[in-house]
N, C-alpha and C positions, 0 to 999 in steps of 0.2 A: 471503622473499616474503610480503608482506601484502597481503590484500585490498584497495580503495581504493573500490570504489563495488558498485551494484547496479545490473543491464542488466535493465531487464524490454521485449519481445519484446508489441509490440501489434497491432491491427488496425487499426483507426483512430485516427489521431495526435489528430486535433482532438477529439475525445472524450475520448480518456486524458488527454490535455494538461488541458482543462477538468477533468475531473476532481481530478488530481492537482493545481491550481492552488490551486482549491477545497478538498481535503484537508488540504492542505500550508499552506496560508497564505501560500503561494510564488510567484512567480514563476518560473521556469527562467534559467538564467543566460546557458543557450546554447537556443538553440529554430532550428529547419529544419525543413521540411516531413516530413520522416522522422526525426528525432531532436530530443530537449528533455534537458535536462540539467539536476537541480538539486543545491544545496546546500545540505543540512537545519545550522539552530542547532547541532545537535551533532557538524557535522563529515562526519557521513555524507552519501554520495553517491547519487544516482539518477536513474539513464538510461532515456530512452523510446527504444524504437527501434522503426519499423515494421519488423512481421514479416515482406511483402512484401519480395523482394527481396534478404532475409539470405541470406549463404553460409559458413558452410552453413546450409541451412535451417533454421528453427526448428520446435523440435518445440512441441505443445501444453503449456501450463502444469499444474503438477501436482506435487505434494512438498513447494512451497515456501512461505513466509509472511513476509511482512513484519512486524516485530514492534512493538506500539505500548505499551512501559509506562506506569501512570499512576501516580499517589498514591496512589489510596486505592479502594476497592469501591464507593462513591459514585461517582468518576470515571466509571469505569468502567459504571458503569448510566446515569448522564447521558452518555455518547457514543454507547452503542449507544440511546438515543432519540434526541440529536441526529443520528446519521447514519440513523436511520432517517427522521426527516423530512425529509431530503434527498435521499429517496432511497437513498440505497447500500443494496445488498440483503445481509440479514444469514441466514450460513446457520449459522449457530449460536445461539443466543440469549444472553443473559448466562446463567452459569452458575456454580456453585461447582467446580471440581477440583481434584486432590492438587496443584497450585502454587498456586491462589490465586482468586481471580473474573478470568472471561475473558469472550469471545464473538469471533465469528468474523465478517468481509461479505468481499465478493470485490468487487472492481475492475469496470469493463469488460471486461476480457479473462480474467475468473474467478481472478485472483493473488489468492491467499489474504493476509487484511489481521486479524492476531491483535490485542487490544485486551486488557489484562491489567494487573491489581496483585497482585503476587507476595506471599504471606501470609508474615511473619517467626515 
């Protein structure tokens, strides 16, 4: 059994959607009024699905992070400025920790969005 994608569980489609459009540099490949489905350059998957409606219901987001690597500790301090000029709200700031410079923003629907270059 292996994994194949990632389901994130939203409120408003047309928000997430724009968002994650705008994130991703993507389009969705499949998109419905309650579900968008993309496929990232590296293969990995990611599903929107209105939380309305789910059964079983969806509980609140909470645990989880989407993981963004970059190059380099530069990278990384230029995205948490570019996404904060965009908007997305960062509840972490950039930071140094025992893996490496990271920082944290949440989505719309508060999915935790990690941004990091891991220190060798």
């Amino acid at each position: 059994m292996t994994p194949s994608y990632i389901l994130l569980y939203v409120a408003d489609m047309t928000a997430s959607r724009a968002f994650y459009d705008a994130l991703l540099g993507l389009q969705p490949i499949e998109a419905a009024p309650t579900f968008s489905f993309y496929v990232l350059p590296n293969g990995l998957k990611l599903a929107l699905w209105s939380r309305d409606g789910v059964i079983p219901a969806a509980t609140p987001p909470g645990g989880f992070e989407l993981g963004f690597p970059l190059g380099s500790d530069h990278e990384v301090d230029a995205t948490a400025e570019d996404w904060t000029a965009r908007g997305i709200e960062l509840i972490q700031p950039p930071m140094a920790a025992d893996f490496g410079r990271t920082f944290t923003a949440v989505d719309p629907d508060g999915h935790r969005l990690r941004v990091f270059h891991v220190a060798r």
